[in-house]
N, C-alpha and C positions, 0 to 999 in steps of 0.2 A: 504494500500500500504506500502511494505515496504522497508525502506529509503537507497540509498547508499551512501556509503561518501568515497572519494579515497584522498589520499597524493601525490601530484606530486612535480618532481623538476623541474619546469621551465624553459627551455632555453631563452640564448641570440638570441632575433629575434623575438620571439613568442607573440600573443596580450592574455591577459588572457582572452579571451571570443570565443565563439563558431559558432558565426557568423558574417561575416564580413558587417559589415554597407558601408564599404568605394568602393564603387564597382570598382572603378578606381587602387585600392592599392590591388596587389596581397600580403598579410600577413598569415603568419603562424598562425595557429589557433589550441587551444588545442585539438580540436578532431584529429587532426594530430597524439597525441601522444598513446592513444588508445579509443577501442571501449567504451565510454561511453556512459551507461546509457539516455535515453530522458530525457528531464527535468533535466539535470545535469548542476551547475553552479556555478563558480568559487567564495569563499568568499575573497571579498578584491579584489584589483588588483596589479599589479607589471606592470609596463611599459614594453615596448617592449624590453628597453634597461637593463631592469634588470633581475636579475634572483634570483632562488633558491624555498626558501618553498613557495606552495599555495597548501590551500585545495578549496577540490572540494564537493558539496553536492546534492541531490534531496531535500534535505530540507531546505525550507524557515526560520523555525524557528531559525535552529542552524547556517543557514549564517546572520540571526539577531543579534542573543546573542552575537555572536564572532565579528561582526564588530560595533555593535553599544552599546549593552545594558551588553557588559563582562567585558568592559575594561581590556581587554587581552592583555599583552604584544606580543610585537613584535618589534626581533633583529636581526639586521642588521650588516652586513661586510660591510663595507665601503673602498673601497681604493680613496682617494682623492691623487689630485693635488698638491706637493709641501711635506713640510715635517712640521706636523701642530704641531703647542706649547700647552703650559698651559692654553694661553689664552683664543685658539678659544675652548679648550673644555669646558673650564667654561661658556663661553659664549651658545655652544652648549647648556650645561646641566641647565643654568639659563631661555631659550629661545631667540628666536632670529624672528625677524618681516621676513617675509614672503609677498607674494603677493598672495592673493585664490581670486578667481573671481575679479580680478581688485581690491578689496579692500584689506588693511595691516592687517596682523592677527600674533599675539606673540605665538608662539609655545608654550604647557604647558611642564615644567620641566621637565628632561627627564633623563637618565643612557648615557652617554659615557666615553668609554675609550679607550685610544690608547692600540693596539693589534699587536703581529706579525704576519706577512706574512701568512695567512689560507694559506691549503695545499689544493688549491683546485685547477681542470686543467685550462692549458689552455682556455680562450674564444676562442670562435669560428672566431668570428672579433679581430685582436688583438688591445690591448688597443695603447699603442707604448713602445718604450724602453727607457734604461737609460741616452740615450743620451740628452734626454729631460726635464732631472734635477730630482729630489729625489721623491719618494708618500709615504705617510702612510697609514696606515688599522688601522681603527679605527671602535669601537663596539659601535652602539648606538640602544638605547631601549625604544619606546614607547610605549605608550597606545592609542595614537590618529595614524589616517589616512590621513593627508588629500591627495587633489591632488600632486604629486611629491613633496612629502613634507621633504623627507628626500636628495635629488638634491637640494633643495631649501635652504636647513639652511646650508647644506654645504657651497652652493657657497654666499649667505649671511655673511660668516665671512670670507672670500676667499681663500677657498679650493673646487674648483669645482670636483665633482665627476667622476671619471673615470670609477668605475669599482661599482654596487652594488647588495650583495646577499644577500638574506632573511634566515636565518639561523633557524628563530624559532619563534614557536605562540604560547602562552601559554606555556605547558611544551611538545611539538612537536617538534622534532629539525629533519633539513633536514639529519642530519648525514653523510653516504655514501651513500646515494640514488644518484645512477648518474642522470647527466645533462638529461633530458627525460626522467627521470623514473617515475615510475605509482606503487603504494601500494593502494590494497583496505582493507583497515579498518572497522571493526564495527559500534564503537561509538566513531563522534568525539568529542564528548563533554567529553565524561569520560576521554578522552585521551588532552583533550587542560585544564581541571581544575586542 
């Protein structure tokens, strides 16, 4: 059999998987965005409220490598809450306690830095405006996943997150792929090493 692997930009709203478990919660679901592949499933996830890069694969092996066994970076746009200092990025980039399953977990050391305003559109929901006092965009870069884990360190030094896009996984970068857009690819491993 052979493997497909697609690039998408994920929108604000959409759940990264292709079936809905919640029978109650009408959600937008990636097959929404095109005709994929059976057996197609997204590596990594992005919350409902986030957007930007996720790849998508038929193959188990390469949404392994890339989420568990690559340690592959992955960076983030962030616009948070307020207008964030020295401190909370050192704080950020040292680690910062978290809550994953009920228990406290130290985020491992990580790349942030304050960035200007991406040129990217409008959300679909708007965030709010100026009247509501100053935000920053800030670029941070892991190698771990965990659950909303990057919502979490934010609002941990207290800058809660407003606005977050996933910009790039390994050397993959969402570019100008618009909000819904679909790229089918070769090999994503040649292309995330």
């Amino acid at each position: 059999m052979e493997h497909r692997h697609f690039i998408i930009h994920k929108p604000f709203g959409f759940l990264s998987q292709f079936i809905n478990n919640q029978t109650k919660r009408q959600k937008k679901m990636l097959g929404e965005l095109h005709d994929f592949p059976e057996g197609t499933m997204a590596i990594g996830r992005l919350d409902v409220k986030s957007e930007g890069l996720l790849l998508l694969t038929t193959d188990g092996k390469v949404s392994d490598f890339i989420t568990t066994r690559g340690k592959v970076e992955k960076e983030y746009y962030v616009q948070v809450d307020g207008a964030i200092t020295n401190k909370e990025i050192e704080l950020l980039k040292t680690g910062v306690k978290i809550g994953i399953k009920g228990e406290k977990y130290l985020t491992k050391p990580c790349k942030v830095s304050v960035i200007d305003t991406p040129n990217f559109p409008e959300r679909s929901m708007k965030i709010r405006d100026d009247r509501h006092g100053p935000t920053s965009w800030i670029s941070i870069i892991l190698q771990e996943g965990k659950y909303r884990q990057v919502r979490k360190m934010t609002s941990a030094v207290g800058f809660p997150t407003l606005r977050l896009i996933r910009v790039r996984i390994g050397n993959i970068w969402l570019n100008n792929l618009p909000s819904g857009g679909v790229k089918e690819v070769d090999d994503l491993m040649e292309l995330v090493n």
